[in-house]
C-alpha positions in Angstrom: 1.7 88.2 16.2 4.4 87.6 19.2 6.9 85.5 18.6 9.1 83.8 21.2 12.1 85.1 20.3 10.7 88.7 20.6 8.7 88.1 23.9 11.9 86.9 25.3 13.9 89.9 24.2 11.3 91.9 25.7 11.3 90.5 28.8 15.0 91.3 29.0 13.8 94.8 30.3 11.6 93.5 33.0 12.1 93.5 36.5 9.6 90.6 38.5 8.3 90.0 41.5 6.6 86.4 42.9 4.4 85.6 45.6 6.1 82.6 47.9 9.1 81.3 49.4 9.5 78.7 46.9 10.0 78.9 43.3 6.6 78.9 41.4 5.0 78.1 38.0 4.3 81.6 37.4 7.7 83.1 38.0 9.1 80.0 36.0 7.2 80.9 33.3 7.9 84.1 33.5 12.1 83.7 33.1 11.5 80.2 30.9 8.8 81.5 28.2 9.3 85.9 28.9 12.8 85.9 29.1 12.6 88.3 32.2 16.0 89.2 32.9 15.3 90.5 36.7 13.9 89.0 39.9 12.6 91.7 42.5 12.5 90.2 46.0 10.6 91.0 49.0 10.6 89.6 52.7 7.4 87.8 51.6 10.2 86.0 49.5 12.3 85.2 53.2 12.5 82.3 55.2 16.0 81.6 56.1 19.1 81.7 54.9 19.6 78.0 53.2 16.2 78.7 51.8 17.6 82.3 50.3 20.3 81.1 49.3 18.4 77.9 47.3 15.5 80.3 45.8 18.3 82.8 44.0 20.3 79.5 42.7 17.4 77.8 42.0 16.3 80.9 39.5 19.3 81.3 38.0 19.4 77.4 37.4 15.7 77.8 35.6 17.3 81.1 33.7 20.5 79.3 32.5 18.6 75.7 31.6 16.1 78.5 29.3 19.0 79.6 27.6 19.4 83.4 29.1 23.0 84.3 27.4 23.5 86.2 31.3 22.3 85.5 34.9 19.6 87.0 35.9 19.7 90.3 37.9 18.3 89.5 41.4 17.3 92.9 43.0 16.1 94.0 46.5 15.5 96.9 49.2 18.3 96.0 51.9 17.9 100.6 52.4 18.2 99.2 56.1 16.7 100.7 59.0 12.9 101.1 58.5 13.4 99.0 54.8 15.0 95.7 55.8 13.8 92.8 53.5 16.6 90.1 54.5 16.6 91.1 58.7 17.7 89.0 61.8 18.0 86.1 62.8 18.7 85.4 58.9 21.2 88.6 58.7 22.5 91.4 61.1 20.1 94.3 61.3 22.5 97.2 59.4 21.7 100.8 60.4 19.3 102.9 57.9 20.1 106.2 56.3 18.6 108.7 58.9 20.5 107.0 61.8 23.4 107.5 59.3 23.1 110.8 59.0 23.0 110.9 62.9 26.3 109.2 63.2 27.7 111.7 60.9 30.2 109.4 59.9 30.7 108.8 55.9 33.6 105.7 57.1 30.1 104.3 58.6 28.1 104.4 55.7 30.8 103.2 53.3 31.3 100.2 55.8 27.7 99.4 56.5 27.2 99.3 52.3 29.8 97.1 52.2 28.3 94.7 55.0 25.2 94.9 53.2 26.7 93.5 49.8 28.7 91.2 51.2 25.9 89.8 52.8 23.2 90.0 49.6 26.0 88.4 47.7 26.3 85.4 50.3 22.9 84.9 49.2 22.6 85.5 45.2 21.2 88.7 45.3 23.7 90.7 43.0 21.1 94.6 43.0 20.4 96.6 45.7 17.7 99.2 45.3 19.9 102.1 47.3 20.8 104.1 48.3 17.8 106.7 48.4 18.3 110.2 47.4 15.5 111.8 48.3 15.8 114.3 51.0 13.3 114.6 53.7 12.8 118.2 53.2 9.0 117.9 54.2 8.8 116.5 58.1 5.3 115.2 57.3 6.5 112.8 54.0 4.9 109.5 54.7 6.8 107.3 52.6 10.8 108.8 53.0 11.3 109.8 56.2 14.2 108.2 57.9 14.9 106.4 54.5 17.4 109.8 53.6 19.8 110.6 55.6 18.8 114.2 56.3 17.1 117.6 55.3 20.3 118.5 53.4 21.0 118.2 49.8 24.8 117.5 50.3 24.7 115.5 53.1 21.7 113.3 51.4 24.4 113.5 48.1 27.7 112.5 50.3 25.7 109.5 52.2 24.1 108.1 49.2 27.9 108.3 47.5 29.5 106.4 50.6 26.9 103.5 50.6 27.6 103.2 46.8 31.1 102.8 46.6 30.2 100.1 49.7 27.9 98.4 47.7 30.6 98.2 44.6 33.0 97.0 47.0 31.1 93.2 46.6 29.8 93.7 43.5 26.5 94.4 44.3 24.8 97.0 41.6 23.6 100.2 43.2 20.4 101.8 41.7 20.0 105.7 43.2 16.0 106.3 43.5 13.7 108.3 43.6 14.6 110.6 41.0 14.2 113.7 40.6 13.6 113.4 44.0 10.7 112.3 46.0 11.6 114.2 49.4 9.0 117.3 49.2 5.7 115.1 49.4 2.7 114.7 52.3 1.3 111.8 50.1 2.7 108.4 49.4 2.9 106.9 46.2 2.0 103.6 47.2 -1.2 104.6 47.7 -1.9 108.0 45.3 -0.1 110.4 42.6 2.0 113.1 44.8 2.2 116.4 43.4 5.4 118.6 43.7 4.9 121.6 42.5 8.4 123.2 42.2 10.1 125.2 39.9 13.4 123.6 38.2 15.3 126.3 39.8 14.2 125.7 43.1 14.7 122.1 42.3 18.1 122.5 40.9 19.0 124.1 44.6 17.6 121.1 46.1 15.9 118.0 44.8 18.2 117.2 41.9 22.1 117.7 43.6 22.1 113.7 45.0 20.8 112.4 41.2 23.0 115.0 39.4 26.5 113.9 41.8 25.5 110.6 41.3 25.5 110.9 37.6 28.9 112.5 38.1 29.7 109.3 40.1 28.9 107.1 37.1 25.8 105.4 39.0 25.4 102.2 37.4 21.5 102.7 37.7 19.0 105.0 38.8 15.6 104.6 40.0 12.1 107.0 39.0 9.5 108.1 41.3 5.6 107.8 40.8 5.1 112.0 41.2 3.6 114.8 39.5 6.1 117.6 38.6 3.9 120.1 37.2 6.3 123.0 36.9 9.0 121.1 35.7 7.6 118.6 33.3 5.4 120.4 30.7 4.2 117.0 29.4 1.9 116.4 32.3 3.1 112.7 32.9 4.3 111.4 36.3 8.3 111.6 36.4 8.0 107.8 35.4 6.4 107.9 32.3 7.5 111.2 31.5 10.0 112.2 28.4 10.9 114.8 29.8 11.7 113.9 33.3 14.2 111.1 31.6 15.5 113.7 29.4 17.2 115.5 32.5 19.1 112.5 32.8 20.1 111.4 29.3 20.3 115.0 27.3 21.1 117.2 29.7 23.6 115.1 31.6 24.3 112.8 29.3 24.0 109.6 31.4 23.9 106.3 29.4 23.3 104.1 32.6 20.4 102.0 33.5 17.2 104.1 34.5 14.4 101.7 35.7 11.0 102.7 37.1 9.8 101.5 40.7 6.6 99.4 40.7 4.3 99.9 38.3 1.6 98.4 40.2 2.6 101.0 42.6 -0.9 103.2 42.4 1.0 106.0 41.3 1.0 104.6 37.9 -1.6 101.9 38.2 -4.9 103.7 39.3 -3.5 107.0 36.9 -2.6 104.9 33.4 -2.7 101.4 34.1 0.4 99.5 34.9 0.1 97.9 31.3 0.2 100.9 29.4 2.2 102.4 31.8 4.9 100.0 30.9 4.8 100.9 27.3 4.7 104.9 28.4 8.2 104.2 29.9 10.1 102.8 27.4 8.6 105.1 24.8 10.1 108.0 27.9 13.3 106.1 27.7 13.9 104.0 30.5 15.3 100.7 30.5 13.6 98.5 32.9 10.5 98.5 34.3 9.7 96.9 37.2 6.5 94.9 38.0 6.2 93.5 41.5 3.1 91.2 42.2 0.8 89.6 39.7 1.7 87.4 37.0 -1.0 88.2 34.8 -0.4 91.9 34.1 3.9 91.0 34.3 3.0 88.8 31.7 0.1 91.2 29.6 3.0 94.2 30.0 5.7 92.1 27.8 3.1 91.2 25.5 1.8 94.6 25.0 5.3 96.1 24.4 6.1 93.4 21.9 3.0 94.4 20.0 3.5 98.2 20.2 7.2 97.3 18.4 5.2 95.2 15.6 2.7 98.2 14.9 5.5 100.9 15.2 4.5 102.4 18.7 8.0 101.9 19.8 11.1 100.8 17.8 13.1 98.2 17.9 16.3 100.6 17.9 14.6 102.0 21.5 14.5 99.0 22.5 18.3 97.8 21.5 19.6 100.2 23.1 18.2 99.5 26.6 18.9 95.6 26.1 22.8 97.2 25.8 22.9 99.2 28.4 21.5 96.1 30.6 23.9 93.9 28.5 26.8 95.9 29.3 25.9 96.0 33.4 25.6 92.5 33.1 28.9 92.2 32.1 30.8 94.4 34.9 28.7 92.5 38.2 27.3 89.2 36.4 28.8 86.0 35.8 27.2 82.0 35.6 30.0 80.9 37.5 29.1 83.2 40.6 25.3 82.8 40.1 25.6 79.0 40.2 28.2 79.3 43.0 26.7 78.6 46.4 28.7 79.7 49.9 28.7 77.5 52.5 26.6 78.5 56.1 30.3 79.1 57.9 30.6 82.3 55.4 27.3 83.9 56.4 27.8 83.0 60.1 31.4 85.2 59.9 29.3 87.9 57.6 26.8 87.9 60.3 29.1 88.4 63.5 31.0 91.6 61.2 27.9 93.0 60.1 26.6 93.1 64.2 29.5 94.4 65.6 29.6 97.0 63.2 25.9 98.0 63.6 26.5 98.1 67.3 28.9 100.5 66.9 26.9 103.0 64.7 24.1 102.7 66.5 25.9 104.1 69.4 27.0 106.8 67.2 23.8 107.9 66.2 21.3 107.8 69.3 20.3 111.4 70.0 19.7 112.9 72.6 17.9 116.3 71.6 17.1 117.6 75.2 17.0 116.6 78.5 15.6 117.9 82.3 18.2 118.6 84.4 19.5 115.9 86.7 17.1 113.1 85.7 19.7 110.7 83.2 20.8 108.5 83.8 17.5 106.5 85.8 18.4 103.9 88.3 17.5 100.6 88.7 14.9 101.5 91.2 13.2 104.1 89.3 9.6 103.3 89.2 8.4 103.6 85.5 5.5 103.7 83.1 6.5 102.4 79.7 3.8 104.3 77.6 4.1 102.9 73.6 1.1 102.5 70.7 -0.8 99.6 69.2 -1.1 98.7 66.0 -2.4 102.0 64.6 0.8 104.0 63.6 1.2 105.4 60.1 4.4 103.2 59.0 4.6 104.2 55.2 3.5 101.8 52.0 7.5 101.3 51.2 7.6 98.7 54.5 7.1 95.3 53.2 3.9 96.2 51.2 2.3 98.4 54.5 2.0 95.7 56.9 4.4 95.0 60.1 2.3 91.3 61.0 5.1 90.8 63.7 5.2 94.3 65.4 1.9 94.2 67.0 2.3 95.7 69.8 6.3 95.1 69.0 7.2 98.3 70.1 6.5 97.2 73.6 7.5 93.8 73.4 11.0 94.7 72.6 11.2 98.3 73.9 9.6 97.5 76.9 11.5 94.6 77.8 14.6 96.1 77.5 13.7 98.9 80.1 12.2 96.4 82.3 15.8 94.3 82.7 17.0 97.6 84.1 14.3 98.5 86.1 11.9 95.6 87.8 9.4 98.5 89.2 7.8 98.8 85.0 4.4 99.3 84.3 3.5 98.5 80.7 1.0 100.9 78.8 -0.1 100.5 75.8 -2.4 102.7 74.3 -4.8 102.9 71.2 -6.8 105.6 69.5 -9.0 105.3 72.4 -6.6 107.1 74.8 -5.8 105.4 77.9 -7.6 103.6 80.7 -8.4 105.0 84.0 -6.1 102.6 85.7 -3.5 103.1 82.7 -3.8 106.9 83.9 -3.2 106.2 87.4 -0.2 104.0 86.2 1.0 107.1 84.3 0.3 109.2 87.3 2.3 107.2 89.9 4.7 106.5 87.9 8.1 108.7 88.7 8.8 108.7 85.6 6.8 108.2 82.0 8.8 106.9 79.0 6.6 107.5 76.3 7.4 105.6 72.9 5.8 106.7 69.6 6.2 106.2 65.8 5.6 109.5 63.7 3.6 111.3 66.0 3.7 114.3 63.7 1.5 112.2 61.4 -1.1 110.4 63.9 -2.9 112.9 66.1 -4.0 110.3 68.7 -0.4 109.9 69.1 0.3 113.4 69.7 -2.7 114.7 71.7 -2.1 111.6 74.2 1.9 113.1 74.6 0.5 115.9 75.7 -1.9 115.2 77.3 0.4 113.2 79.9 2.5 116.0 80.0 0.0 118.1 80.8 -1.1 116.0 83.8 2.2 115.3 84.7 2.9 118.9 85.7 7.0 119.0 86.8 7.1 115.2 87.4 9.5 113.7 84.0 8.6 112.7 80.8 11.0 110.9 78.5 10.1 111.2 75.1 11.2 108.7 72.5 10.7 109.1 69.1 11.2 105.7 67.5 11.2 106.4 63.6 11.1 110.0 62.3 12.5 112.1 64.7 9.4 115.1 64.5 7.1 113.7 66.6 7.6 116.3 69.5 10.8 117.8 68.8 9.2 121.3 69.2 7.2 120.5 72.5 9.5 121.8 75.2 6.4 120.8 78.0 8.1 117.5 77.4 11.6 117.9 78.7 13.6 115.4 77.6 13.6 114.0 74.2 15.5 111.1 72.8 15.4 110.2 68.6 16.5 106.6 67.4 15.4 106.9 63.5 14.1 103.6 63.5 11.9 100.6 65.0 14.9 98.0 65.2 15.7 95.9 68.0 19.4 97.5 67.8 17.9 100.9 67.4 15.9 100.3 71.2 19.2 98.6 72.6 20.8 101.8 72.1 18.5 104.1 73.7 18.4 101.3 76.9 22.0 102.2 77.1 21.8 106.1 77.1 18.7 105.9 79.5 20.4 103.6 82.0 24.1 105.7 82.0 26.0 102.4 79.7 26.2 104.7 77.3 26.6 108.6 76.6 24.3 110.2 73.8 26.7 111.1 70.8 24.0 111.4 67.4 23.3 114.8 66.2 20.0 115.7 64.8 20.4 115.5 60.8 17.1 117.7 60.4 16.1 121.1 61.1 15.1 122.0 64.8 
């Protein structure tokens, strides 16, 4: 039998997510009768600001009115760039960690993790789930990408260390993920169990030098990954669940913070164990909170089940204790009641806001690259006749970007792209293709055109992408061909045919904007390529 008192001491170690932009009955019940002592938010969670700002006071009102002895921890994945949750008009767009790493600039990082608390704490939000440590060391990884700042272990390690020390400068909690590192994968664990087969020394030399500096850094948390280590943990259990995989952390380098898995409904863990069980597996591995993002029924069946694998000695209550201390203590150092039940007024977000867009502006100057370019042809003029050539909705964007779907950037790429070139140059053709290639009059657009600015997201991944890229540089012969890689910067970074190629690391508005400049001569390129070429 469950009692109250033990389901709510249990829920202590869970981190929830809610469906709605209001508070519900389920997520209610949830911090009321569970005791759940974390909040995940998405942008499903976003309206505007006074609304964001009224949800998190309006949880921490229900968790203080149940009795919770400390606020609630209110968590989210402001990575910026490609992972924006809380993005503009209700905040400024802040740069992610590949265009970072483009910048080159650790000053930049440490500033833009410092806009980024500042701002989440104008709202409530007192977590950030960042920085990411993973580093992209496989071009084709569908779900990092331009969330690490490069290919390098120490650069990945000194970036993740700058935005840390920004987010501690507002007293926002940083949480390091995905360790041991989720960089070396061609499958995303949104959607499947990836498999890195690596050797601990090879992943010593690679993988695990962000997690391990971090450590050294005294990361207040750190974050698991959903994958398969074969070689490295002879249990057989994704890194997760896996005893071994948290035994790295706490035996071998003896770190007593907070380790909390990603979503457990995640398929990773749900379609291998169950996310119920797979709850249970994690605190029996060792971790302290486990995160469960979306339905109320298995949040609620997961806290249960612990609770009853304590009563029939499946886990003990001293495993137990000792995670509710280490999220006790953490508590302490960024948590208060009268902060949580402290609201801003609009006149501080409007000053964060008006900071946090001058600064962006600024790095994403710094970052734009511009990897090649055909003699004599930058900057275009205003009476250069061009065809704007950008995809539909069928580009791979990754399960980590607001749950896989991008509703409002259909075809955004050249609604925002586009537009911006067109302001510059009235003589614009707009061309936006599928996976059914182009039209014949989009061809003869393309054709006529003097020159082609073709826009695509992670070509590398989507062939139709890719054979159309060439295939207009094929029939454009001599006549220029501007590509523009608008997430990861792969997608024809090897293709000389195409002579000049421009990388932005990421979809944003800001991102385009920057590029605009560079094209039209505003602006000269000054990013350097953080990935092998």
């Amino acid at each position: 039998m469950v009692s109250a008192e033990q389901r709510k001491k249990v829920g202590q170690l869970f981190a929830v997510g809610f469906h709605g932009r209001e508070i519900n009955k389920e997520i209610t019940t949830l911090i009321r009768d569970y005791g759940v002592g974390a909040i995940v938010l998405f942008k499903r969670n976003v309206l505007d600001a006074a609304q964001l700002q009224a949800l998190c006071l309006g949880l921490q009102k229900i968790a203080k009115d149940a009795g919770h002895s400390q606020p609630l921890f209110i968590g989210i994945d402001q990575e910026n760039g490609l992972v924006t949750r809380i993005s503009p008009p209700v905040a400024s767009q802040q740069p992610g960690p590949m265009t970072l790493g483009a910048a080159g600039s650790l000053d930049s990082a440490y500033e833009v993790g410092k806009a980024t608390a500042e701002m989440l704490r104008y709202f409530g939000i007192n977590m950030n789930y960042a920085p990411v440590g993973d580093i992209n060391s496989e071009p084709l990884n569908p779900v990092i990408g331009v969330r690490s700042p490069s290919d390098q272990a120490e650069t990945v390690s000194k970036f993740a260390a700058a935005c840390t020390k920004g987010l501690r400068e507002h007293k926002v909690v940083p949480c390091i993920k995905h360790f041991p590192g989720h960089g070396d994968t061609a499958v995303d664990s949104h959607y499947g169990l990836p498999v890195i087969d690596k050797s601990r020394a090879d992943m010593d030399k690679l993988e695990l030098i962000p997690f391990r500096d971090a450590v050294a850094d005294n990361i207040e948390m750190i974050m698991t990954a959903h994958i398969s280590l074969p070689q490295l943990l002879k249990d057989g259990l994704p890194a997760t669940l896996s005893p071994d995989s948290i035994g790295i952390l706490r035996n071998e380098w003896k770190y007593d913070g907070v380790i909390m898995t990603d979503c457990l409904e995640m398929d990773g863990v749900r379609a291998t164990y169950g996310t119920v069980e797979g709850s249970l597996m994690a605190f029996q591995a060792g971790v302290d909170n486990v995160m469960i993002c979306h339905t109320f029924d298995v949040q609620s069946g997961a806290i249960d089940h612990v609770c009853e694998a304590i009563n029939t000695g499946k886990l003990s209550q001293e495993r137990v204790d000792e995670s509710l201390e280490r999220l006790r203590k953490l508590k302490d150092r960024y948590t208060s009641w009268d902060v949580a039940l402290h609201a801003e007024p609009p006149a501080t977000l409007v000053a964060i806001n008006e900071r946090g867009e001058k600064l962006a502006h600024q790095v994403y100057a710094d970052a734009t690259t511009l990897v090649r370019a055909q003699e004599g042809l930058l900057p275009l003029k205003s009476t250069t006749k061009i065809a704007f050539v950008s995809p539909g909705p069928d580009v791979p964007i990754g399960g980590a970007v607001d749950s896989g779907t991008l509703p409002t950037r259909v075809p955004w790429i050249g609604e925002t792209f586009g537009d911006r070139i067109r302001k510059r140059a009235p003589q614009f053709s707009d061309v936006r293709f599928t996976k059914s290639t182009l039209t014949d009059e989009q061809w003869k657009q393309v054709e006529e055109a003097d020159v082609v600015i073709l826009a695509t997201r992670n070509a590398r991944e989507s062939k139709y992408q890719k054979e159309l890229g060439l295939e207009i540089a094929k029939r454009r012969g001599t006549s220029p061909v501007i590509s523009i890689a608008t997430c990861a910067p792969y997608d024809f970074l090897d293709d000389a045919q195409i002579g000049t190629y421009i990388a932005v690391y990421e979809p944003t508005v800001e991102a385009f904007s920057a590029a605009v400049d560079i094209l039209f001569g505003d602006a000269q390129p000054r990013g350097k390529l953080p990935v092998a070429h």
